[in-house]
N, CA, C and O atoms as a Tinker XYZ file with bonds, in Angstrom:
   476  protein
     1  N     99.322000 -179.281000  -12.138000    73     2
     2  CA    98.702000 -178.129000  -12.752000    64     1     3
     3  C     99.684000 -177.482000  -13.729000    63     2     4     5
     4  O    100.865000 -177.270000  -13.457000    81     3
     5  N     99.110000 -177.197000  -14.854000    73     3     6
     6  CA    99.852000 -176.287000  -15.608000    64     5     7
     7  C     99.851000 -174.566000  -15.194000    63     6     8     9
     8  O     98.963000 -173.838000  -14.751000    81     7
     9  N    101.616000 -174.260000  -15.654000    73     7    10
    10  CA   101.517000 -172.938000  -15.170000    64     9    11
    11  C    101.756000 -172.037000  -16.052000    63    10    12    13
    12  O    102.221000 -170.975000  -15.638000    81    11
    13  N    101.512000 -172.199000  -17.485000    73    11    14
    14  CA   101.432000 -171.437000  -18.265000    64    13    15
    15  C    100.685000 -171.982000  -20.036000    63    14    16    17
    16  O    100.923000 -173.166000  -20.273000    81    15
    17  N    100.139000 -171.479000  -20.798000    73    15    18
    18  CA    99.149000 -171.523000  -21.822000    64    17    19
    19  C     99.315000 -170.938000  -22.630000    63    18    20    21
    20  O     99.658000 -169.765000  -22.478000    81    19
    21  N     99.141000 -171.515000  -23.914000    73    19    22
    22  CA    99.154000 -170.429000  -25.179000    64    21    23
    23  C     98.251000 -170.679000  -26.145000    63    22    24    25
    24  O     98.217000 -171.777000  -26.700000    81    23
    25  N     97.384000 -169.647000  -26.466000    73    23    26
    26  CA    96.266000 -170.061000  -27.167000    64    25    27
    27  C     96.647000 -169.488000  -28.609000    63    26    28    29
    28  O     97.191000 -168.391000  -28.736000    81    27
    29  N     96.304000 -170.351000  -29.730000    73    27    30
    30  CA    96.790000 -169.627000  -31.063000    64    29    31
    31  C     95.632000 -169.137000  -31.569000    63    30    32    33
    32  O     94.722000 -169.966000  -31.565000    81    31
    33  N     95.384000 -168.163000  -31.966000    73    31    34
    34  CA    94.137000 -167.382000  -33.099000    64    33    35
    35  C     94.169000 -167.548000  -34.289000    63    34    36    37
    36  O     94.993000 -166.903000  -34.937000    81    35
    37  N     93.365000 -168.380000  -34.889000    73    35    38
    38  CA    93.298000 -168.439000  -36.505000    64    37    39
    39  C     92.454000 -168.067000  -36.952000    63    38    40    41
    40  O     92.379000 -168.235000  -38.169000    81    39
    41  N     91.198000 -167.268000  -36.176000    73    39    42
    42  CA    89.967000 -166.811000  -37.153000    64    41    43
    43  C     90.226000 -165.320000  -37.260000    63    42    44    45
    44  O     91.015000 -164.672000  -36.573000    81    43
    45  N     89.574000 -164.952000  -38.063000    73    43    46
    46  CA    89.452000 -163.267000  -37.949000    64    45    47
    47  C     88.523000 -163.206000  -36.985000    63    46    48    49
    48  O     87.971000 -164.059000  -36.290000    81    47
    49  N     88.434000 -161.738000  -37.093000    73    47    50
    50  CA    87.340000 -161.078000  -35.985000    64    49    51
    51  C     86.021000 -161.333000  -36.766000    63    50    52    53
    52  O     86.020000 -161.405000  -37.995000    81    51
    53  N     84.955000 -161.461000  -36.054000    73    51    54
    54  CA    83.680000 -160.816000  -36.197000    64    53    55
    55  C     83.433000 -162.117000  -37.468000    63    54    56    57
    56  O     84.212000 -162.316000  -38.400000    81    55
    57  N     81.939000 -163.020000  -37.156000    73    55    58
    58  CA    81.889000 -164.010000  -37.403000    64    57    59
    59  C     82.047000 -165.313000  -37.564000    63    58    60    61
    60  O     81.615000 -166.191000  -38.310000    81    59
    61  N     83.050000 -165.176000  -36.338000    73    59    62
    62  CA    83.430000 -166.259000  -35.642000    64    61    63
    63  C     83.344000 -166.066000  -34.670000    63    62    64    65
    64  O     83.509000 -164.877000  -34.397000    81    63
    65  N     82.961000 -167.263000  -33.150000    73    63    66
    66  CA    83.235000 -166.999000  -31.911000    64    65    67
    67  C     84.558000 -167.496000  -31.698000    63    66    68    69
    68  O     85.012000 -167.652000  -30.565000    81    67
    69  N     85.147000 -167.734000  -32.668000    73    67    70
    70  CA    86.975000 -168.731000  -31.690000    64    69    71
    71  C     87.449000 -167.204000  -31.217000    63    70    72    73
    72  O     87.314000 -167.131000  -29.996000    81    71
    73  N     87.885000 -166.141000  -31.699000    73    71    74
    74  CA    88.546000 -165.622000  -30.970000    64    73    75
    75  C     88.078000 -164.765000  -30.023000    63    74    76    77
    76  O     88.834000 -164.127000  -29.290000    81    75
    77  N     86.479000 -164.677000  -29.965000    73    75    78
    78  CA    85.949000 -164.297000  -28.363000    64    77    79
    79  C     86.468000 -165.132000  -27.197000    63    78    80    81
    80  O     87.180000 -164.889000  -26.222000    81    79
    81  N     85.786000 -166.297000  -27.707000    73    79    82
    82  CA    85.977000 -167.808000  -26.955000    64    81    83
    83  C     87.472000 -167.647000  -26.461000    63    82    84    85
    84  O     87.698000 -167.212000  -25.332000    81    83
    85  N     88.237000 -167.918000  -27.112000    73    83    86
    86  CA    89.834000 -168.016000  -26.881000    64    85    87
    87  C     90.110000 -167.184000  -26.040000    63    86    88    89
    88  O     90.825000 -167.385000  -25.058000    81    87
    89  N     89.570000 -166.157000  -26.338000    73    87    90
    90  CA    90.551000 -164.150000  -25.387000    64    89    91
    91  C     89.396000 -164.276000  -24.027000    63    90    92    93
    92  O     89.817000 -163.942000  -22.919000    81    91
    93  N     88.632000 -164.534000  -24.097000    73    91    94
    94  CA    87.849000 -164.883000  -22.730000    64    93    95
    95  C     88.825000 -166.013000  -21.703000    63    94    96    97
    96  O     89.414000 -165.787000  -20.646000    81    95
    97  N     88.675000 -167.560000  -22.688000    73    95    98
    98  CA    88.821000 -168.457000  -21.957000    64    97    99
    99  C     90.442000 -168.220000  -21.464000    63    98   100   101
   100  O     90.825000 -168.988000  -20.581000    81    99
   101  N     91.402000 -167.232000  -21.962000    73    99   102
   102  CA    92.530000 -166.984000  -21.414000    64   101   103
   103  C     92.387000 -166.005000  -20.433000    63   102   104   105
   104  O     93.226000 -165.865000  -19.544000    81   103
   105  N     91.373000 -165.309000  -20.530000    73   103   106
   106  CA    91.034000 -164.140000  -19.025000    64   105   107
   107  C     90.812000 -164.765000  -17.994000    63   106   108   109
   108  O     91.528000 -164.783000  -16.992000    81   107
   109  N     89.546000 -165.465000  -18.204000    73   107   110
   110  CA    89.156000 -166.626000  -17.321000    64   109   111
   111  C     90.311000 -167.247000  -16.323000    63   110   112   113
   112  O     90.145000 -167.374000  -15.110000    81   111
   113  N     91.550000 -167.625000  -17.060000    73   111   114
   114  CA    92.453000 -168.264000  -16.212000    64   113   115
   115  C     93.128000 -167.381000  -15.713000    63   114   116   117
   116  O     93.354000 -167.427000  -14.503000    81   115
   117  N     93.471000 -166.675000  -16.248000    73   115   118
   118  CA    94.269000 -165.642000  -15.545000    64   117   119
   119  C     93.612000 -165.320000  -14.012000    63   118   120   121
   120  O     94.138000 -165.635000  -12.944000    81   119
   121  N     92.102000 -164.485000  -14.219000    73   119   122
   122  CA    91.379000 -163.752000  -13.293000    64   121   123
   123  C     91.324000 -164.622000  -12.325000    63   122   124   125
   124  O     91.343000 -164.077000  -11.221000    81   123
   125  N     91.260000 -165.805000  -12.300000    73   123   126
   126  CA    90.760000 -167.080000  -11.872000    64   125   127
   127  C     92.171000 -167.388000  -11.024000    63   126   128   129
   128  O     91.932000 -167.923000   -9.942000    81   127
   129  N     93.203000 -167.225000  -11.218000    73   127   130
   130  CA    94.318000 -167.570000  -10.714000    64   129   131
   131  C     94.916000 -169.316000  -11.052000    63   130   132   133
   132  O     96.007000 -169.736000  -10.669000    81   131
   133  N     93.685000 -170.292000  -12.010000    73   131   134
   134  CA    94.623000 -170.948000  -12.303000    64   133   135
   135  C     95.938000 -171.396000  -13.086000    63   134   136   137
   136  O     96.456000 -172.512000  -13.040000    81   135
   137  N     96.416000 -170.166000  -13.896000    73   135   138
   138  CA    97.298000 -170.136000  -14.602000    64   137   139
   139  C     98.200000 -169.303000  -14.426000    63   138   140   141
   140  O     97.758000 -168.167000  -14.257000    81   139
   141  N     99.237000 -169.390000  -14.397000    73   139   142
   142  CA   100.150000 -167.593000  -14.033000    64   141   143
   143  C    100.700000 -167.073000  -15.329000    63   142   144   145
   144  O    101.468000 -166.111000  -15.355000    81   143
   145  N    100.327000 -167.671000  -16.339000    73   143   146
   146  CA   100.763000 -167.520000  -17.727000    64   145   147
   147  C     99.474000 -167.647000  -19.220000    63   146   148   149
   148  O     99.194000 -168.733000  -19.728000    81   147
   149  N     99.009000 -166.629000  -19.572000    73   147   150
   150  CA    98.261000 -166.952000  -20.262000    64   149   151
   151  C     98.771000 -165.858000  -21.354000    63   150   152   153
   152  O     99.147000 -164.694000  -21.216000    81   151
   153  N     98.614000 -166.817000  -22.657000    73   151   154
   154  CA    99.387000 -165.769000  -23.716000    64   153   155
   155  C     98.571000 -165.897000  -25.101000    63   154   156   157
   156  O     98.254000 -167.056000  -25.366000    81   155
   157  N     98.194000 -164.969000  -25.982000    73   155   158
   158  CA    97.473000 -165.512000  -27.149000    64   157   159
   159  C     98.870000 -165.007000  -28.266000    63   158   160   161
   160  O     99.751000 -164.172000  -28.062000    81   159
   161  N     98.660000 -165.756000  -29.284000    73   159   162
   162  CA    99.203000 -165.562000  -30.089000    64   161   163
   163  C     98.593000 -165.564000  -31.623000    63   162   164   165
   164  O     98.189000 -166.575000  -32.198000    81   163
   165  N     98.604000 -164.492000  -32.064000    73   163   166
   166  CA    97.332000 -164.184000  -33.813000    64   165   167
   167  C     98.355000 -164.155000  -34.741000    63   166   168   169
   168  O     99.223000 -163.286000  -34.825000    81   167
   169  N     98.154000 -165.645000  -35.794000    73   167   170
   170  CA    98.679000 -166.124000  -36.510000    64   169   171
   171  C     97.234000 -166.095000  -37.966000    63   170   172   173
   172  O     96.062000 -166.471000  -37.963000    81   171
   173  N     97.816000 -165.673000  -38.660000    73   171   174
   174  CA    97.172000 -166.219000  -40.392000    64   173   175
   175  C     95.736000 -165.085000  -40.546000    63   174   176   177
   176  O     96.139000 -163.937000  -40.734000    81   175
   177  N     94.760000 -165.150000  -40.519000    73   175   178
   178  CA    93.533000 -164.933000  -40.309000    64   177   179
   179  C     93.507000 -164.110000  -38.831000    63   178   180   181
   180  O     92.846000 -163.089000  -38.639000    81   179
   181  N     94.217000 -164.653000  -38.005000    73   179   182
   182  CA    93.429000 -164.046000  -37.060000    64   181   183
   183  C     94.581000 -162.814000  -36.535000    63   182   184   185
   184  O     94.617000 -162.201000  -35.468000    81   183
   185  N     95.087000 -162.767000  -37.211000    73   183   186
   186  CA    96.368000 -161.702000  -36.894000    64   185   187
   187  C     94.909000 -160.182000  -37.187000    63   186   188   189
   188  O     95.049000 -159.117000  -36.586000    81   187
   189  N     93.714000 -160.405000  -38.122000    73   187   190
   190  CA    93.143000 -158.869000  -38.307000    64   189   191
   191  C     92.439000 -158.616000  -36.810000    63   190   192   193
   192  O     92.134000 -157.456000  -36.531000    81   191
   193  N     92.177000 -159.675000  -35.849000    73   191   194
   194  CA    92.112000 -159.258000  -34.611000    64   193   195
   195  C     92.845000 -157.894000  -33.746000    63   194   196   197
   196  O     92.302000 -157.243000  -32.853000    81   195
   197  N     94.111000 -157.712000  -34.257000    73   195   198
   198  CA    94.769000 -157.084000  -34.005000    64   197   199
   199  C     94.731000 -155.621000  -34.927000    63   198   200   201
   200  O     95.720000 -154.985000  -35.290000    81   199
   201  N     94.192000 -155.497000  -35.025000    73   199   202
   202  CA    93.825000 -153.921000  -36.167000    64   201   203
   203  C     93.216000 -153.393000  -35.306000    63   202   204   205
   204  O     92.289000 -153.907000  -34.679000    81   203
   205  N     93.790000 -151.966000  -35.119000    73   203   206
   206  CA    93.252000 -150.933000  -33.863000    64   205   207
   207  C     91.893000 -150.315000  -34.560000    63   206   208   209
   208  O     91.016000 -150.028000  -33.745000    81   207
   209  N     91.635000 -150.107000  -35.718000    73   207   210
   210  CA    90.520000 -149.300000  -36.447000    64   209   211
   211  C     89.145000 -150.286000  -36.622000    63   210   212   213
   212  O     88.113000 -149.822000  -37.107000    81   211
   213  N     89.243000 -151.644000  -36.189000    73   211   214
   214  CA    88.138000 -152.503000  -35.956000    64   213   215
   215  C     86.966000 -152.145000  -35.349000    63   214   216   217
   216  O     86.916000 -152.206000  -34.120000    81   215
   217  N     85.889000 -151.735000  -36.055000    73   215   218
   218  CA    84.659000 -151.541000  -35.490000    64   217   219
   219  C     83.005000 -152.483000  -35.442000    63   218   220   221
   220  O     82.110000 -152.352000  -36.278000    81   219
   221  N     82.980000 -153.258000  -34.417000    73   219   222
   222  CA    82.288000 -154.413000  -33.935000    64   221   223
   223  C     80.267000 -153.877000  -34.583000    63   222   224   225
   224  O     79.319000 -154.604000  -34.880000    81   223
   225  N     80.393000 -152.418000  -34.553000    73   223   226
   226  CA    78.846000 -152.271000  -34.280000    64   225   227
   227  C     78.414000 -152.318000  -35.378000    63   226   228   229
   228  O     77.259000 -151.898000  -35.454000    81   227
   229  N     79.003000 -152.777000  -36.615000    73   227   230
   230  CA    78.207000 -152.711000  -37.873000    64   229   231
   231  C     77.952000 -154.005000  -37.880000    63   230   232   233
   232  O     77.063000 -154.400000  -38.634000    81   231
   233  N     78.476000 -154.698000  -37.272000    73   231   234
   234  CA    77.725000 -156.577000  -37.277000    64   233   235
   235  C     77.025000 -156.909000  -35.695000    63   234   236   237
   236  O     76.469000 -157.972000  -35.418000    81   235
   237  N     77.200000 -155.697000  -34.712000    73   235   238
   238  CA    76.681000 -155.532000  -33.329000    64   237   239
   239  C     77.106000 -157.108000  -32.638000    63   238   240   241
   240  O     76.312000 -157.941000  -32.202000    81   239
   241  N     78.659000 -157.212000  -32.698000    73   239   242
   242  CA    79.300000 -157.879000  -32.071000    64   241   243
   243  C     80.104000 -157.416000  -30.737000    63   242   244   245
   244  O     80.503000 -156.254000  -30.654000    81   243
   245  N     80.359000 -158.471000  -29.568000    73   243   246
   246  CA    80.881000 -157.656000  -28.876000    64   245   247
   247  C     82.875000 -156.987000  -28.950000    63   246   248   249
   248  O     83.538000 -158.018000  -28.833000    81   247
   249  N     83.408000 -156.322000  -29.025000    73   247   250
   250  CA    84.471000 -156.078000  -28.971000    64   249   251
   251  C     85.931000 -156.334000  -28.505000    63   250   252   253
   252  O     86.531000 -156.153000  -27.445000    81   251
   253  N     86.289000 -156.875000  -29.837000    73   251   254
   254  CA    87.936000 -157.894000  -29.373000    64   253   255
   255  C     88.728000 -156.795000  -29.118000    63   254   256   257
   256  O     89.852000 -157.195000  -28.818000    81   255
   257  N     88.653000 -155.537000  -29.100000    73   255   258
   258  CA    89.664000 -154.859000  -28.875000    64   257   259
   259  C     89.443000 -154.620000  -27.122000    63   258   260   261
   260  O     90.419000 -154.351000  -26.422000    81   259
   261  N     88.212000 -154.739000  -26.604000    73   259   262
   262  CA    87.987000 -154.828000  -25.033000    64   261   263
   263  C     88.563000 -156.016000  -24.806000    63   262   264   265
   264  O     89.533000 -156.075000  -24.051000    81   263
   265  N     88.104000 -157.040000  -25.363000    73   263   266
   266  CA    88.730000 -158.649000  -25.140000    64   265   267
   267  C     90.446000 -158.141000  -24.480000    63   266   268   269
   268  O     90.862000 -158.155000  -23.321000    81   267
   269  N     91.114000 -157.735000  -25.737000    73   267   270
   270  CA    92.577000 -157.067000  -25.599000    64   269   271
   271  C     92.961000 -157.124000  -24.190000    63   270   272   273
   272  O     93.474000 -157.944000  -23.429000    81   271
   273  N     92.336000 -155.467000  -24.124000    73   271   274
   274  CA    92.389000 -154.610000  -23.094000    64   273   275
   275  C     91.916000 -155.837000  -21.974000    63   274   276   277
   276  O     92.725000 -156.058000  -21.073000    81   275
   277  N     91.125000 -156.337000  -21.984000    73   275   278
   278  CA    90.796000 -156.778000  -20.585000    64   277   279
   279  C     92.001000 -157.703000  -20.434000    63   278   280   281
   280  O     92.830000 -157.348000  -19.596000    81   279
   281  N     92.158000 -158.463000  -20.886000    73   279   282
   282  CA    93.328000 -159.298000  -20.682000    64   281   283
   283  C     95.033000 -158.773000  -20.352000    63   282   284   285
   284  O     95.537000 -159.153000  -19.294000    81   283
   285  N     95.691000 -158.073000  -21.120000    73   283   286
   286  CA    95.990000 -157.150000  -21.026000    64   285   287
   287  C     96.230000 -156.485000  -19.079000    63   286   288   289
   288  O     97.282000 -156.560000  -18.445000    81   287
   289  N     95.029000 -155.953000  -18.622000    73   287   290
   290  CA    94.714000 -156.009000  -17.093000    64   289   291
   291  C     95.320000 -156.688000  -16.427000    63   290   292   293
   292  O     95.841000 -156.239000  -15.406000    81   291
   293  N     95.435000 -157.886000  -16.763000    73   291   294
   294  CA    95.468000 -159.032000  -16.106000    64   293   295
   295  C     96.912000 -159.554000  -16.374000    63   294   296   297
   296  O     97.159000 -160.733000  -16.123000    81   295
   297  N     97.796000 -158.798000  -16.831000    73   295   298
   298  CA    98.778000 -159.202000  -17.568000    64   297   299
   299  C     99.593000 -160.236000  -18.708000    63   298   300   301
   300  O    100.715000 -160.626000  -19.034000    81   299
   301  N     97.629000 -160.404000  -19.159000    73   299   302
   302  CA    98.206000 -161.359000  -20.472000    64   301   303
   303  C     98.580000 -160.527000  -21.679000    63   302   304   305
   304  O     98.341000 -159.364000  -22.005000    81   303
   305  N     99.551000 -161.973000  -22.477000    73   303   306
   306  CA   100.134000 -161.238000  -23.206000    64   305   307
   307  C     99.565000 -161.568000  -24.885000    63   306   308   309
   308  O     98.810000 -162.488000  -25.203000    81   307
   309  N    100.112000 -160.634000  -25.718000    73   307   310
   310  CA    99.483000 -160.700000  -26.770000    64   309   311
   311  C    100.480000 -160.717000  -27.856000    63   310   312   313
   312  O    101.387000 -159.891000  -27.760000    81   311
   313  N    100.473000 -161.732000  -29.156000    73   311   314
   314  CA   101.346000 -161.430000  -29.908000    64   313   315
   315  C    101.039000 -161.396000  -31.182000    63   314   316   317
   316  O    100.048000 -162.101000  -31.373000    81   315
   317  N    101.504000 -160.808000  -32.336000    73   315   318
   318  CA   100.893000 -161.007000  -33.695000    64   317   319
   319  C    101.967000 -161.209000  -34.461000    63   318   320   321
   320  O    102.981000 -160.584000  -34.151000    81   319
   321  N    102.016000 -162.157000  -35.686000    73   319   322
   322  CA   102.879000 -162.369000  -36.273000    64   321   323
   323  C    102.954000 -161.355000  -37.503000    63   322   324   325
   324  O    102.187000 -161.572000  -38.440000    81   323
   325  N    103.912000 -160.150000  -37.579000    73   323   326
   326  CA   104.210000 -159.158000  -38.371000    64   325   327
   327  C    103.629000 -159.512000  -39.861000    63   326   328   329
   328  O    102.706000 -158.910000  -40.410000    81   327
   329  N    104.428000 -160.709000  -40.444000    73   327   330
   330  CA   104.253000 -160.839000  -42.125000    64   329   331
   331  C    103.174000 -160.887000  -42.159000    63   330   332   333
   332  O    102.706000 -160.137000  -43.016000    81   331
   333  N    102.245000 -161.616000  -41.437000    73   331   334
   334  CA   100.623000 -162.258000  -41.677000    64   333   335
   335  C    100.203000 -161.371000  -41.840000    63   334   336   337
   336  O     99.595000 -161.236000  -42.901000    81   335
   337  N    100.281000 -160.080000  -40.767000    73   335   338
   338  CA    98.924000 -159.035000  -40.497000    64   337   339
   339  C     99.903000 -158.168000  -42.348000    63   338   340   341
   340  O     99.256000 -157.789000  -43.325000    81   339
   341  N    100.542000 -158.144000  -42.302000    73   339   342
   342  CA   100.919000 -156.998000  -43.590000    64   341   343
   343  C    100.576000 -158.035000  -44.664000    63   342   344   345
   344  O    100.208000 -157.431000  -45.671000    81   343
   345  N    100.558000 -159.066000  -44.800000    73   343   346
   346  CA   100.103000 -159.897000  -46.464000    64   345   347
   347  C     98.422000 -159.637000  -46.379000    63   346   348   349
   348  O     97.669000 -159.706000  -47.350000    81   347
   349  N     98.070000 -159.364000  -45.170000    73   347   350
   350  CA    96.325000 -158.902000  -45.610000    64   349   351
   351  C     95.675000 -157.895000  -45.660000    63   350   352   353
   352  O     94.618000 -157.675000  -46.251000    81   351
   353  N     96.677000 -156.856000  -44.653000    73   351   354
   354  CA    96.069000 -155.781000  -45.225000    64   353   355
   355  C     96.922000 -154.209000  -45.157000    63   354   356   357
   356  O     96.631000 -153.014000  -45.107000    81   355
   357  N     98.179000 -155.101000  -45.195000    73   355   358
   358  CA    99.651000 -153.801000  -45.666000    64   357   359
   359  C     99.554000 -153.402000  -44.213000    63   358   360   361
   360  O     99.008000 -154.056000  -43.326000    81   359
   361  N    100.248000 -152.068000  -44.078000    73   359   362
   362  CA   100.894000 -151.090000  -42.786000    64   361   363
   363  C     99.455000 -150.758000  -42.249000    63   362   364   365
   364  O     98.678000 -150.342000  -43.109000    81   363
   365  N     99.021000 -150.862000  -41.098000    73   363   366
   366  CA    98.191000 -150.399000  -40.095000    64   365   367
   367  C     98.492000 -150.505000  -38.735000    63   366   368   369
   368  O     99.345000 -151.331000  -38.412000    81   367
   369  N     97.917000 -149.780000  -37.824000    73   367   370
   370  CA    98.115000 -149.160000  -36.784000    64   369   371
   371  C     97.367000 -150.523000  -36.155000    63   370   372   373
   372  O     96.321000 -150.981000  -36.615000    81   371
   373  N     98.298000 -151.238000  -34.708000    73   371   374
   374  CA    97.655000 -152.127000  -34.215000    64   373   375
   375  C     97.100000 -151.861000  -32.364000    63   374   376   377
   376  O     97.363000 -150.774000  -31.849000    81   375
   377  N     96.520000 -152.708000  -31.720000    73   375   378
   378  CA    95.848000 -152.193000  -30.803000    64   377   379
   379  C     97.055000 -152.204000  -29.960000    63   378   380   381
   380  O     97.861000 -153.134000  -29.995000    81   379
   381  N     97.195000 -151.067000  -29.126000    73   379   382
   382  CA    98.407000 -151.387000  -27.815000    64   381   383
   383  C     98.216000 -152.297000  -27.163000    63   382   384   385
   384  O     97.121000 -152.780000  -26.874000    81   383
   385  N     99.501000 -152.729000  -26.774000    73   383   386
   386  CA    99.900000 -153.568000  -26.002000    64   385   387
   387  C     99.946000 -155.324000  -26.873000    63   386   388   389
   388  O    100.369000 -156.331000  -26.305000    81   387
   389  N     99.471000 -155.300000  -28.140000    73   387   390
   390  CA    99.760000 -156.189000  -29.410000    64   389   391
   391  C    101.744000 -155.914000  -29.696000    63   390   392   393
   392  O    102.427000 -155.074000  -30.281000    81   391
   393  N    101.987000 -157.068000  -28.953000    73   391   394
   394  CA   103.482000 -157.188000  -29.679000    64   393   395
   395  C    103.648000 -157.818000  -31.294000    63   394   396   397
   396  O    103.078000 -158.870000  -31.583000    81   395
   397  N    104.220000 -157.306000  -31.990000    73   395   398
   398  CA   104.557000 -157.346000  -33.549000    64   397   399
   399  C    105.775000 -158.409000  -33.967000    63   398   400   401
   400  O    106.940000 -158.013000  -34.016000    81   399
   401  N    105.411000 -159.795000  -34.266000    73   399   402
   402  CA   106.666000 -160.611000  -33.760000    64   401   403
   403  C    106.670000 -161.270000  -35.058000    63   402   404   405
   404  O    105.824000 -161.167000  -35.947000    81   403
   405  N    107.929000 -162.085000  -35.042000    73   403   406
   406  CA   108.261000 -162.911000  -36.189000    64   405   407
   407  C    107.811000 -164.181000  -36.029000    63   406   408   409
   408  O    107.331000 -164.655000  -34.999000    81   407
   409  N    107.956000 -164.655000  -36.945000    73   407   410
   410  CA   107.661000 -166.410000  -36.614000    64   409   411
   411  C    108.704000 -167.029000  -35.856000    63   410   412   413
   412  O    108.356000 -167.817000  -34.977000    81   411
   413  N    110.033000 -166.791000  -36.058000    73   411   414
   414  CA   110.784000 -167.124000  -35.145000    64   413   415
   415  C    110.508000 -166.927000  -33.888000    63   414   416   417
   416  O    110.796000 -167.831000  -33.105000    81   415
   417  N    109.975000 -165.881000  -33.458000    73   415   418
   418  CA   109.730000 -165.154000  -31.969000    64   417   419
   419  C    108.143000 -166.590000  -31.343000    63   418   420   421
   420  O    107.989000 -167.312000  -30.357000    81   419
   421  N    107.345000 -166.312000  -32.618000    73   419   422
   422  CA   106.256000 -167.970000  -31.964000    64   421   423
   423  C    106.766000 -169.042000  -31.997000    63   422   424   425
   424  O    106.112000 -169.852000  -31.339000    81   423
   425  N    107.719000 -169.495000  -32.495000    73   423   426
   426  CA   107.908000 -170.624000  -32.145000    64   425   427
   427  C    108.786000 -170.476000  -30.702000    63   426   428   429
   428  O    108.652000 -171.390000  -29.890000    81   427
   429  N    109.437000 -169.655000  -30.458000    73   427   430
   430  CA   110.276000 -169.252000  -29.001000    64   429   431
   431  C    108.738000 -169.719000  -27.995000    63   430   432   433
   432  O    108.649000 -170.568000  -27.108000    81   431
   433  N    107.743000 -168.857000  -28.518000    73   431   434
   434  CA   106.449000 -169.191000  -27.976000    64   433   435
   435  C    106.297000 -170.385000  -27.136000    63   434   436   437
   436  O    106.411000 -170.799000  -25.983000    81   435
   437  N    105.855000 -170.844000  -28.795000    73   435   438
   438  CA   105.166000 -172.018000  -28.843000    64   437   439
   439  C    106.151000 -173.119000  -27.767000    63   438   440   441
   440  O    105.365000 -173.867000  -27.186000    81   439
   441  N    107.402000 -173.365000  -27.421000    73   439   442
   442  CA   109.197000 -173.743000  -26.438000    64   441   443
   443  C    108.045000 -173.689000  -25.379000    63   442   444   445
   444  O    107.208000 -174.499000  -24.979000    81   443
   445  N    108.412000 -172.177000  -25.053000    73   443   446
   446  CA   107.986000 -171.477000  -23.586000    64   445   447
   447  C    106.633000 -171.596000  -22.855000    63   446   448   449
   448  O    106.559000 -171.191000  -21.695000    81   447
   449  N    105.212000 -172.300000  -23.670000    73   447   450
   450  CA   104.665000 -172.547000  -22.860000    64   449   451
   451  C    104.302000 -174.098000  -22.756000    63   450   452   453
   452  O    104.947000 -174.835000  -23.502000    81   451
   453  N    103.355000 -174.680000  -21.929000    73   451   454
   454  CA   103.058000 -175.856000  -21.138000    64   453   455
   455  C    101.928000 -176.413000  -21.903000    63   454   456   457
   456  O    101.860000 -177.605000  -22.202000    81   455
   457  N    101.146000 -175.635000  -22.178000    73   455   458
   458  CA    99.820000 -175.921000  -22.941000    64   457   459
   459  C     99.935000 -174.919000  -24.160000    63   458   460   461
   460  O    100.391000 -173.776000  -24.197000    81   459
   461  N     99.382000 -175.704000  -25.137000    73   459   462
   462  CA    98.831000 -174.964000  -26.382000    64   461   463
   463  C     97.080000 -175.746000  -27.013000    63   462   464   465
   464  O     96.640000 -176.888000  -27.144000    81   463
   465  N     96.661000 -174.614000  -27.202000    73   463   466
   466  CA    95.091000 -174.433000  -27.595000    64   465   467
   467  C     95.147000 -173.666000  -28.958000    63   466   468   469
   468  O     95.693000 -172.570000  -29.083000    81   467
   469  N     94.528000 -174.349000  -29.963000    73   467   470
   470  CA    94.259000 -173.525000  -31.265000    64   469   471
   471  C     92.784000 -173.202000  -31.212000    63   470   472   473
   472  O     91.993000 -174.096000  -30.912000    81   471
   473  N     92.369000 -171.993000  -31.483000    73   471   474
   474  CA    90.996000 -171.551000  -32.096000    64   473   475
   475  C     91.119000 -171.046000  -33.119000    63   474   476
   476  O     90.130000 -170.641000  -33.730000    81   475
């Protein structure tokens, strides 16, 4: 069995299901107890996942910032790669508990876990 996972995020929010799909299917393991390590990491596109001012009800989608939070609960972890989220849409306020990392810091990542999953 693997004891730890890292799922990478490449879509944005809202019109895509990868990063429902993804932030679920890492709850899932967690809640589930088969993983003791479940970590997402929002790279390129999907780093706007991470924008605290995201509001789901004008496309009446359900909410990645609950996705977050629920996971989060569960003590998964969350990371965003700094340059990405500022080349799309400059200085903004991101959701807590979103760590703000370098690329150096994902690839430390990408070392540290057992499994990797791209959505």
């Amino acid at each position: 069995m693997t004891d730890s996972i890292l799922f990478i995020m490449t879509k944005p929010p809202y019109g895509f299901e990868e990063f429902f799909a993804g932030a679920r299917a890492s709850l899932a393991m967690l809640a589930s107890g088969l993983i003791g390590r479940s970590t997402l990491l929002l790279v390129g596109d999907g780093t706007l996942n991470a924008v605290a001012s995201q509001d789901p009800s004008a496309v009446k989608m359900p909410s990645n910032i609950e996705a977050i939070n629920d996971l989060a609960d569960f003590e998964g972890e969350v990371y965003c790669i700094a340059d990405d989220l500022k080349s799309r849409v400059g200085e903004v306020q991101v959701i807590d508990g979103v760590k703000m990392v370098s690329w150096d810091k994902a690839r430390e990542l990408v070392s540290e876990h057992q499994m990797i999953t791209t959505f």
